[in-house]
C-alpha positions in Angstrom: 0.0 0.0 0.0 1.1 3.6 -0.7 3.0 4.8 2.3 1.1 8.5 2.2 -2.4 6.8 3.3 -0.5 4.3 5.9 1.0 7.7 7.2 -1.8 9.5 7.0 -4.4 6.5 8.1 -2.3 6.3 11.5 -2.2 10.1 12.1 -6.1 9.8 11.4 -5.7 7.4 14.3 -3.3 9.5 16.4 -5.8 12.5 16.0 -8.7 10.7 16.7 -7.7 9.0 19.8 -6.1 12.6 21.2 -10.0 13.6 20.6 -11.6 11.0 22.6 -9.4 11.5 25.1 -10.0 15.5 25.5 -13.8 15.0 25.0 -13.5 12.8 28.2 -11.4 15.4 29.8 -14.2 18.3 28.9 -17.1 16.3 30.2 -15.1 15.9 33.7 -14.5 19.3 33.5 -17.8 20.5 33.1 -18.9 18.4 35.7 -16.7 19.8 38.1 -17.9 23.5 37.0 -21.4 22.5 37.2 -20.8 21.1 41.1 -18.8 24.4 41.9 -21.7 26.6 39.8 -24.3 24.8 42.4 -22.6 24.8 45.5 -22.0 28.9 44.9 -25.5 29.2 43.8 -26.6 27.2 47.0 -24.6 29.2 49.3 -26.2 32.1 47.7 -29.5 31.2 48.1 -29.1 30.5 51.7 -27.2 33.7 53.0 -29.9 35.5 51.1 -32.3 34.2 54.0 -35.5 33.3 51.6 -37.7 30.6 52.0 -38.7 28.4 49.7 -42.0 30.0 48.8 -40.2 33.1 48.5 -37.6 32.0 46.3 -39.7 30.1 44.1 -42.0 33.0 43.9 -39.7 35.4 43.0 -38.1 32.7 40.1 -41.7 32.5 38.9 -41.9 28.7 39.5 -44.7 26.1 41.2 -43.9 23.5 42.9 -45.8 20.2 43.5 -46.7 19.5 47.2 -44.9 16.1 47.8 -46.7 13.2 48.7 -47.1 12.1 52.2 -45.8 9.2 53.1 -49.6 7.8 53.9 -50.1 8.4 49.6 -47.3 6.5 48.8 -48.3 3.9 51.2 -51.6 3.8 48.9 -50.0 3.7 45.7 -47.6 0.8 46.7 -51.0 -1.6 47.9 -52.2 -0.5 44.7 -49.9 -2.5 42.7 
């Protein structure tokens, strides 16, 4: 075979494991930023001294009242 493509069919190689390898590294990374982003925003949230109602109000959101532990009960004979 010409020895161009065997050449250039192992740098292909050499390239394309290097990206795997960074696109691991990324996904880490961002996972790390994402914890950090939380914990700040957490820590925020708390030394701001809302509540939950208030906080949720002023974000605009709803939430669901959980389910007691009595409805669950309910469901679970259910099946």
């Amino acid at each position: 075979m010409n020895e161009r493509i065997v050449k250039l069919r192992a740098d292909y190689a050499k390239n394309d494991s290097k990206i795997a390898a960074l696109q691991t590294k990324n996904k880490k990374l961002a996972e790390k930023i994402r914890q950090l982003e939380n914990t700040e925003i957490i820590g925020a949230v708390r030394n701001s001294g809302l509540t939950i109602d208030e906080l949720l109000s002023l974000l605009g959101k709803t939430v669901k009242a959980p389910e007691t532990n009595i409805e669950l009960e309910e469901k679970d004979n259910e099946i």
